[in-house]
N, C-alpha and C positions, 0 to 999 in steps of 0.2 A: 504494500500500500504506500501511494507516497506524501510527501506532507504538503498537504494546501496550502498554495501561498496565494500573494494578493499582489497586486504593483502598489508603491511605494514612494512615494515624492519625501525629501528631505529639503527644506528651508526653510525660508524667514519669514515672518508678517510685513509686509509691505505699506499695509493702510490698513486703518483702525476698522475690524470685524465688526459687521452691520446686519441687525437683526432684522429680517422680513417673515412676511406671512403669505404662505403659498394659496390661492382660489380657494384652497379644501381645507386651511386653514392651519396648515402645518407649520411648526418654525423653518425657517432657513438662513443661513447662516452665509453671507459672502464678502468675500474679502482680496484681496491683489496680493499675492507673492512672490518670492525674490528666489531663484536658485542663482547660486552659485557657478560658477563654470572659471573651468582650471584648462588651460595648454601642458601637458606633456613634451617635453624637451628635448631635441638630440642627447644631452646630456644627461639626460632623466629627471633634471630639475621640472621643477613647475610653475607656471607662468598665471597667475590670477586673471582673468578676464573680465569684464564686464557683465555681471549677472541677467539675465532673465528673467521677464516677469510674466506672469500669468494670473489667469482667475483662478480661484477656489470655490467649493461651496458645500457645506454639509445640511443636514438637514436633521428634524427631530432633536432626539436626545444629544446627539454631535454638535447640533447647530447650536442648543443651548449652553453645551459646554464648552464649545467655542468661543460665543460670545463671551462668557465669564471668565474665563481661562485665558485669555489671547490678548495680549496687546502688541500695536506696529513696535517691530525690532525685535520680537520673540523668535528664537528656533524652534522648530516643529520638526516630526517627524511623523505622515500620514500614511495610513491606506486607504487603497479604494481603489478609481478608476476614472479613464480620461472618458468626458462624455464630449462627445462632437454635436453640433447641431447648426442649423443655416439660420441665416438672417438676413434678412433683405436691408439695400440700402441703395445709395444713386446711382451705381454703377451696375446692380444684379444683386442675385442671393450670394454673400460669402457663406463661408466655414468656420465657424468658430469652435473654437474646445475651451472647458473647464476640468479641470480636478473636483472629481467627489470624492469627498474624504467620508468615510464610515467609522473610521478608529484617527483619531489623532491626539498627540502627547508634545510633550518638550522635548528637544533633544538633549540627554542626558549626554553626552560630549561637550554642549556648547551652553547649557545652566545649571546653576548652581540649584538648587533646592533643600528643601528638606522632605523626606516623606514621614510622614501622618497613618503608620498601619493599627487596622483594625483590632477587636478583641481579637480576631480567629489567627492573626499573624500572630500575635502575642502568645498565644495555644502553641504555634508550630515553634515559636523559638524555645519553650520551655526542651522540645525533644532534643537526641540528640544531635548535634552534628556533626558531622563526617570532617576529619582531620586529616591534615598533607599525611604523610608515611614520614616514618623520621628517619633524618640522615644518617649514617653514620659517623660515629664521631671520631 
């Protein structure tokens, strides 16, 4: 069996996460982000470029905790998927894509925090835990 994965966007908050209400009454949550983007070097060094930006948007319980959780200049770390859809304008219908994020978090590489675990963490750290192997001396 093999393990289910999802696609993945890592970056930043761009512009301050904006709460809406979809026709059926749903939250949604949209916001403008920042990737990253690096050159690779004859050398092997790496060369920083000018980032990328794009739409986001989650929705529901995402959207809600997006909105609360997120402000411009945060790192993120999302899943989901890129949704395309057309849109008319003076020239014809373009193409456009967003990111739907399903699951998003901080990126634990690039903030600091503190985590907040529950009774049931508190349960699991009373057991034991598994120890390196000792060296010898």
């Amino acid at each position: 069996m093999s393990i289910p994965t999802q696609m993945s966007l890592v970056g930043f908050v761009a512009s301050a996460p904006e709460l809406h209400f979809t026709k059926q009454g749903a939250e949604c949550c949209r916001l403008r982000v920042g990737i990253e983007q690096w050159r690779k070097e004859l050398d092997g060094s790496f060369t920083k470029m000018d980032p990328t930006f794009h739409d986001m948007v989650a929705f529901e319980s995402t959207a809600r905790e997006t909105y609360a959780r997120f402000r411009k200049g945060d790192c993120f770390v999302a899943s989901g998927y890129v949704h395309e859809y057309e849109v008319d304008g003076r020239e014809g219908s373009v193409i456009k894509e967003e990111f739907v994020a399903r699951k998003i978090g901080h990126n634990a590489n690039k903030t600091e925090y503190v985590v907040q675990r529950g009774r049931h963490a508190a349960d699991r750290s009373l057991t034991a835990v598994p120890q390196p192997p000792a060296v010898g001396l």
